[in-house]
N, C-alpha and C positions, 0 to 999 in steps of 0.2 A: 767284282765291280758292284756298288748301291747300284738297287733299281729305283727308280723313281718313275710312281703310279701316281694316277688321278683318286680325289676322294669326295665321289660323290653319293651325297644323302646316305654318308653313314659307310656305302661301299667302295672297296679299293679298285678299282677298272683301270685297264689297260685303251691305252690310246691305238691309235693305228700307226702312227707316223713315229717312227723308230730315231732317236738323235743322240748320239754320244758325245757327254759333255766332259771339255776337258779343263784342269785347271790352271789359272794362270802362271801360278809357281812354275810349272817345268812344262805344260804343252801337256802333259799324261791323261788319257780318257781315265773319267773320277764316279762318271753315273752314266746308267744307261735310263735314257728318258723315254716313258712311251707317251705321247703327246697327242691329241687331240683333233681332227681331222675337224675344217669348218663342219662339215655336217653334222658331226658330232657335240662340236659346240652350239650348237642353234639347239639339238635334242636336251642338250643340259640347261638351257636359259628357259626352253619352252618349260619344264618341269620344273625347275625353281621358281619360275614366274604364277605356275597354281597353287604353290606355299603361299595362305593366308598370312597376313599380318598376324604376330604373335604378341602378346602383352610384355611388358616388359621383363626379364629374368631377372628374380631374387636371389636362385640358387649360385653358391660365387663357391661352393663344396667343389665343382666341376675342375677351379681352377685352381686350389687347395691340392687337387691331385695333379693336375700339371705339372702345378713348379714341384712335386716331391718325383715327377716322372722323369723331368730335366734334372733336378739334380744326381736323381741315381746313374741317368744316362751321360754324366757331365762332359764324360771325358770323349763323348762318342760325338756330342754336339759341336766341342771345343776342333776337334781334331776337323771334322768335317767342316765347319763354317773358314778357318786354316786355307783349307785346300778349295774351296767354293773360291772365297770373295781374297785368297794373298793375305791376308790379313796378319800382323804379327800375335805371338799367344796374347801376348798384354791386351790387345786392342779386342780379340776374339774373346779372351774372357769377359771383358765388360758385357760384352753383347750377350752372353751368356748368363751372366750374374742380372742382368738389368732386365730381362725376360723372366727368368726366378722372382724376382722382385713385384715385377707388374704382377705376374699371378697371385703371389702373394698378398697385396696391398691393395689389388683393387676395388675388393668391397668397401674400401677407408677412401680409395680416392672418389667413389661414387657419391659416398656418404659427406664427403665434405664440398664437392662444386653444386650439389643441388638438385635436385630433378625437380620438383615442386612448380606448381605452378605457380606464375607472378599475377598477381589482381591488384586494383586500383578501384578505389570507388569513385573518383573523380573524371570529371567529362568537361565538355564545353556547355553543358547545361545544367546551370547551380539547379542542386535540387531532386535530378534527374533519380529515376529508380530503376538505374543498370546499376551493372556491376560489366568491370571491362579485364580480360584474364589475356596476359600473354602464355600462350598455351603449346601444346607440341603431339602428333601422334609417329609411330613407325613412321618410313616412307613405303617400306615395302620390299620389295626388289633391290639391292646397292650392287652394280656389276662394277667391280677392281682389279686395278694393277699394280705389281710393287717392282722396284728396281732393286738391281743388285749389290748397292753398296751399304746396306744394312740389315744384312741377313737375318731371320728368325723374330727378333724385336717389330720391326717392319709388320710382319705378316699377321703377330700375333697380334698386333694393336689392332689393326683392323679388321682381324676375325673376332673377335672378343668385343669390343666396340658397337659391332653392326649388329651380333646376335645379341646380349646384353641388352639392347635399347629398340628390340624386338622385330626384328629386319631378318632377313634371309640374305644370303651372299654369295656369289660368285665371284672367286678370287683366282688371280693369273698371275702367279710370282713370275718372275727372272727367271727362265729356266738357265743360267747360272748357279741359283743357288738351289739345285733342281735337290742336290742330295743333304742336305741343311733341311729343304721343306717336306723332304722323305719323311726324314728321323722327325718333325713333329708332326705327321700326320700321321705317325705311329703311335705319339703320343696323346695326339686329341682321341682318338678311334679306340684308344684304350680308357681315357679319361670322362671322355663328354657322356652326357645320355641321350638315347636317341631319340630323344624329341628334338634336342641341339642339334645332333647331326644329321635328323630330316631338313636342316633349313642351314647347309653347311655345304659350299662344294667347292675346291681346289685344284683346278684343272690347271692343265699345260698346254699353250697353244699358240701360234702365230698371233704377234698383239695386237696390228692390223686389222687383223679379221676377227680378233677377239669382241676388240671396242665397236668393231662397226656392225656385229651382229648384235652386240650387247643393249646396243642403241634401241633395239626395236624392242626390249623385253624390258629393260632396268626402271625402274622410278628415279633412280639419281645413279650415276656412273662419278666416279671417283678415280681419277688417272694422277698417278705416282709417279713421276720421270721426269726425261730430260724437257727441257722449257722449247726446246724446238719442236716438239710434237703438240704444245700447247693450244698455239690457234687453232688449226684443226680440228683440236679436239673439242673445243669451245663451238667451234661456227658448226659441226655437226650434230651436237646439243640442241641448240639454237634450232635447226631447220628438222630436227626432230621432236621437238617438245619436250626435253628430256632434261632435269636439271643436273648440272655437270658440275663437278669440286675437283677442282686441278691443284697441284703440290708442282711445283717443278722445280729446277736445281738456284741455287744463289749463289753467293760467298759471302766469306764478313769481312769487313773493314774496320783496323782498329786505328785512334786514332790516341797518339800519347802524349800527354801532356808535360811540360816540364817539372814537376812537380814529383812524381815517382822516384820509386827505387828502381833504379835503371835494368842491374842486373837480376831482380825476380818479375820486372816486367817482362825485359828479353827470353827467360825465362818461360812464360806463359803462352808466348807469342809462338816463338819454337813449337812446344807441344801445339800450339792449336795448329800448325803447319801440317805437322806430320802424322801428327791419328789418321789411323786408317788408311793409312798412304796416300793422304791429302783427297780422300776423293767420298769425303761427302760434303751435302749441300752446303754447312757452315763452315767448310773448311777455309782460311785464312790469304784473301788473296790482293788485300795491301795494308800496308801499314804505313800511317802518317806522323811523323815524328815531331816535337818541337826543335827546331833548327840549333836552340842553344847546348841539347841534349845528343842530338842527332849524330854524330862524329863518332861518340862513346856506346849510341845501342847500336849502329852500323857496326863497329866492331867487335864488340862482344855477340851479336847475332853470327855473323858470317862470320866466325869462331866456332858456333856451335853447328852450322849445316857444315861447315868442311869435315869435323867428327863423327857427321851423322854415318851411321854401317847399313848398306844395306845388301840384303842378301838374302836367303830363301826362308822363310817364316819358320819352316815345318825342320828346322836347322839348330842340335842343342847351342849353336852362337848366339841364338835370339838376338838380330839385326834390330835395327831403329825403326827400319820403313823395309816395305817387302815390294811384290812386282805390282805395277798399274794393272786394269782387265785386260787392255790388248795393246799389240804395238803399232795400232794407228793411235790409240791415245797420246803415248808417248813423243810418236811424230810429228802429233798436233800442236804440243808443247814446245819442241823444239825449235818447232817455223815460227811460233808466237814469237818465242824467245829473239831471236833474229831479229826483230823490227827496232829492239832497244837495246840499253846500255845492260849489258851480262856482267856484274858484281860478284858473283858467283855461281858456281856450277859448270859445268861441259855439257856442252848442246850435242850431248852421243848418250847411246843407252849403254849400258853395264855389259861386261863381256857374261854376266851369267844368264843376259837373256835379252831381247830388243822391246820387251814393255818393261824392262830394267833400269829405272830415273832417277836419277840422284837431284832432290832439292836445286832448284836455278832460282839465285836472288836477284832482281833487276833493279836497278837507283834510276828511278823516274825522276825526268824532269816535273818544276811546278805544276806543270798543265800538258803534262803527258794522262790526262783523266781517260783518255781512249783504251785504254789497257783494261781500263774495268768492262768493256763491251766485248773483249776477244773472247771466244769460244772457246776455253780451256775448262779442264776438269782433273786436276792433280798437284802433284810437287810443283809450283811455283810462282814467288811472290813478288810483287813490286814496292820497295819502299822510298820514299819519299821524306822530305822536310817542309814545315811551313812556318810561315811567320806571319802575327798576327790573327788575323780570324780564317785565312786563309784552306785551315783545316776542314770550313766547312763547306767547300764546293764538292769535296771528295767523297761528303754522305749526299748532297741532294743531288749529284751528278751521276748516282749509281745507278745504272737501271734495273740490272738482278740486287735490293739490299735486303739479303730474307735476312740478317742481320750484322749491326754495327755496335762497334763496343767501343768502350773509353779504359783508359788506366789515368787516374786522377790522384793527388787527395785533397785536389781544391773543390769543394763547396761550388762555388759559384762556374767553374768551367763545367762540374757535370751536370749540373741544369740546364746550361745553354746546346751541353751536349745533346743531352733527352729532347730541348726542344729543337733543336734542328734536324735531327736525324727523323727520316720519314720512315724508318724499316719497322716493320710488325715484333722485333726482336731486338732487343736494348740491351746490352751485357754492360754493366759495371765491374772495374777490377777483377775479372776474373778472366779465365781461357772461354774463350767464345764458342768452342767445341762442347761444353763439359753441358749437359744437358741433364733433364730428368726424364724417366721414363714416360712420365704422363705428363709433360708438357707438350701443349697445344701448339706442333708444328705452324709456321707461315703458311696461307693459302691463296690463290687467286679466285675470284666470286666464291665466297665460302656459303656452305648451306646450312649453317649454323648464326651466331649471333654475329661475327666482325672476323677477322682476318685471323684471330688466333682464340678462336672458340674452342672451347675441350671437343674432342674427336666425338665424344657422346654425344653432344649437343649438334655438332654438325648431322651425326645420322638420325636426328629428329626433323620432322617438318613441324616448323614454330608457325605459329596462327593465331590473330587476335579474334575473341569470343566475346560477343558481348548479350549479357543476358537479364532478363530482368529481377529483380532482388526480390526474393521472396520474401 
């Protein structure tokens, strides 16, 4: 069995509190975690928090040996994140290959958003002899959490991110994907230098007590999850003085116009359903159709989810979609489902297991918009027809829209689209899942420029400077 150890300032330690993680595919214990005891975690924030602010790090050599560390280990990452997060190979190797890639290309993505400081010689006093600089130092401290439905990509961005732009980090994955964050913490400990791994620590702990001790030490706390734990975590920011950058979950809404090619629309929509086994933040969870089209992508969709296979990842069948993390999720699904019209799918889980879901497509009425506030997190979609402009109560009615897409190839509807839509994330003609490595997730009060700042830019503190001109 993986063990999975804590890796603080460089050393591998052993937690007190023993938990064996099992995975979703079969129920089987997959790591043995030794995790963190509060006291222990308050020992590791007190010593991370007398790591000075560091200057910024030029050396990107660090991550040059990563991605060649990930790739020799490919098949060890591939198999474990598998069995961590359900995942199908297809979907596990992206994650795999897109991790290789951030290390490789991050010096070019630095080199191309900017780090530089902004100045203006202009003021509200013609003449004046400032000089006015939008500017940025570390913040210092960053205490994080990452969730489990984006293993290894997740953790690496914001270890890389927070040291890179001269911060120190305390970072608290999913212990989920306890044996996933094993295998690179073998790889930083091999790769990083120890100046990096003095200002580097990756613990395992009760999240609870992670965030609420974190409070007392962090310069800015950064929480990764579900959006039900959000306010909380805001109002304890708040009454601690502590600036706080919350990510919480969404879904996307695509809305189609009658203009496309029906079946490579249907096509895109499918895939954005099922990556991942429907259970990350952009996963797909209505689709608005134009009424005159609607009939023909109704049935060429629910064509393709009655095909969908699904069965165990780590299986040479390679299924469509593998298991949810647990079978309360699945149950949650299925209660949802019950309130409306079932188009497709069986409101039971699979005889290979009870977080086992096969895709359920619902046909909402016009102003069934309540369905986008249900609490769900997996396989299942609501679709819909509109007529008129009517497609657009569905983007400004959305309360989670981390984002919305269109399939067009009219000109003038994807303008109206862009200006209606209020989401931080605007997908044109494309699958709304398909992402880039370094693109700047949705955030609530972000600590960077606006909602979708480069992750760099958020772990800077921006400040205007004004000085006089020599």
């Amino acid at each position: 069995m993986l063990q999975a150890n804590n890796l603080i300032a460089g050393k591998i330690v052993k937690g007190s509190i023993l938990q064996k993680i099992t995975s979703p595919i079969n129920g089987q214990e997959i790591t043995e975690l030794n995790a963190l005891s509060e006291e222990e975690i308050k020992v590791v924030l007190l010593d991370a928090k007398k790591n000075n602010v560091r200057p910024i790090k030029k050396n990107f050599k660090e991550l040059e040996n990563l991605a060649e560390f990930i790739h020799s280990h490919y098949d060890d990452f591939l198999t474990q994140i598998i069995m961590d997060a359900g995942f199908t190979e297809k979907d596990s190797k992206d994650l795999v290959n897109c991790t290789i890639e951030f290390c490789k290309d991050y010096e070019k993505h630095i080199d191309q958003i900017g780090t530089q400081h902004l100045q203006t010689d202009f003021s509200f006093n013609p003449g004046s002899s400032e000089k006015i600089s939008f500017t940025s130092d570390a913040y210092g401290l960053i205490v994080a959490t990452t969730p489990r439905n984006t293993p290894l990509i997740t953790e690496l961005t914001i270890i890389v991110h927070a040291l890179w732009s001269g911060n120190s980090l305390v970072l608290r994955p999913s212990p989920g994907v306890a044996g996933t964050v094993a295998l690179l913490i073998n790889g930083i400990s091999e790769c990083f230098e120890e100046e990096t791994l003095l200002r580097l620590n990756v613990i395992f702990g009760d999240a609870r007590n992670f965030l609420e001790i974190g409070m007392d030490y962090a310069d800015i706390v950064h929480y990764v999850g579900s959006s039900k734990y959000l306010e909380n975590t805001l109002i304890a920011g708040i009454k601690k003085g502590v600036k706080v950058l919350v990510d919480g979950d969404g879904c996307s809404v695509i809305v189609v116009d009658k203009s496309v090619n029906v079946e490579k629309t249907v096509q895109a929509c499918y895939e954005a359903l099922i990556r991942c086994n429907a259970q990350i933040c952009i996963s797909v969870r209505g689709i608005i159709v134009d009424k005159s089209i609607y009939e023909e992508f109704k049935k060429i969709f629910v064509g393709l989810i009655k095909n969908t296979t699904i069965g165990y990842p780590d299986n040479k069948v390679k299924p469509d979609m593998g298991p949810l993390f647990s079978d309360a999720q699945a149950n949650a699904i299925i209660e949802v489902a019950k309130k409306y019209d079932v188009l497709c799918g069986e409101l039971k889980t699979q005889d290979l297991g009870s977080n086992y879901l096969a895709p359920i497509v619902l046909e909402l009425g016009p102003n069934q918009l309540d369905f986008l506030r249900e609490n769900v997190f997996g396989p299942i979609v609501g679709i819909s027809s509109y007529e008129s402009d009517d497609w657009k109560k569905w983007l400004t009615d959305n309360p989670i829209n981390l984002t919305d897409a269109v399939f067009s190839t009219d000109e003038e509807f994807i303008e109206e689209f862009l200006i209606t839509s209020k989401s931080p994330r605007r997908v044109v003609n494309i699958d709304p899942t398909v992402e880039s490595v370094f693109e700047p997730w949705g955030a609530f009060l972000p600590s960077g420029w606006n909602d979708v700042s480069y992750w760099y830019h958020k772990y800077r503190n921006f400040y205007q400077l004004i000085m006089s001109k020599k």
